[in-house]
N, C-alpha and C positions, 0 to 999 in steps of 0.2 A: 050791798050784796057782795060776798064772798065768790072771789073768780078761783075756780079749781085748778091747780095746774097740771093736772092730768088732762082732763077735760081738753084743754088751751094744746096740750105736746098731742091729744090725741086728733083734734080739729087742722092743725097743722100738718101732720102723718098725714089725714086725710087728702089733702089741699096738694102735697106732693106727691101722692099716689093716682091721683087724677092728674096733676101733669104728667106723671111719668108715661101713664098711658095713653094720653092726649101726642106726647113725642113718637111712639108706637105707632100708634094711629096714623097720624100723619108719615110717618116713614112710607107708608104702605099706600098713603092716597097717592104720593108721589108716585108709588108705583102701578097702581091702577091706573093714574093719569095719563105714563107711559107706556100702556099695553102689556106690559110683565103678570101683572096678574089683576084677577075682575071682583066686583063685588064681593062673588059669590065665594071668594076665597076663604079657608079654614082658618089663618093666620088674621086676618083681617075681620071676619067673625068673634075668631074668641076675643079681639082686642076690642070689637065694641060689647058683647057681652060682659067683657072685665070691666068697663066704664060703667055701663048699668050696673053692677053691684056694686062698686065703690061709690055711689049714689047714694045707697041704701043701707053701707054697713054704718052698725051704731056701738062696736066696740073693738078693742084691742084683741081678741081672738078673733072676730070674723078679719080685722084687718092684717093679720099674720097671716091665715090664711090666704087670703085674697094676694097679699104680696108674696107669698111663694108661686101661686100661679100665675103672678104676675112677672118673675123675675122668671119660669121656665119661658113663658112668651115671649121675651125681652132674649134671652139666647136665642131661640127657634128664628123668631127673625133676622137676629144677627147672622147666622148660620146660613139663614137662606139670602139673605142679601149679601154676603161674601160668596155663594156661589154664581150671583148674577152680576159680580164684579163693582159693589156696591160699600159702601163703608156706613157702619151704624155709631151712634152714640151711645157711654157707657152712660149707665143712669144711677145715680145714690139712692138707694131706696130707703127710706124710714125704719127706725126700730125703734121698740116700747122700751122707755124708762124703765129701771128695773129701782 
């Protein structure tokens, strides 16, 4: 059997788009843990919503997509954890072979 190497660069994309979000995530449990912010937060929200569709995406345009909304999240947090006196990680995001 013939391995695709798109297939192989797009399953990897995939793999680093769920950690990226998984460090996201976790940025923010820490800070629920802390009492800064609760569940019910927007920020915290769209970061597990973004996990559930990187679940589910099954190509190189939903995952473009998906990582532009993902890299506005990755600022928004940054932004708001620099105003709670917080320091964020930069994240390398994935891009499609051309």
């Amino acid at each position: 059997m013939t391995k695709d190497p798109d297939r192989f660069a797009f399953l990897e994309a995939k793999e680093t788009v769920n950690e990226n979000l998984s460090t996201i995530k976790f940025s923010l449990i820490g800070c629920i843990d802390e009492g800064l912010v609760d569940e019910e937060d927007l920020l915290y929200n769209e970061a597990l919503a973004l996990l559930e569709d990187a679940r589910v995406i099954g190509n190189w345009d939903e995952m473009e997509e998906l990582i532009t909304r993902a890299k506005t999240l990755e600022t928004d947090v940054a932004v708001w954890l620099s105003m709670h006196g917080r320091n964020s990680v930069s994240l390398t995001w994935p891009r499609r072979s051309i």
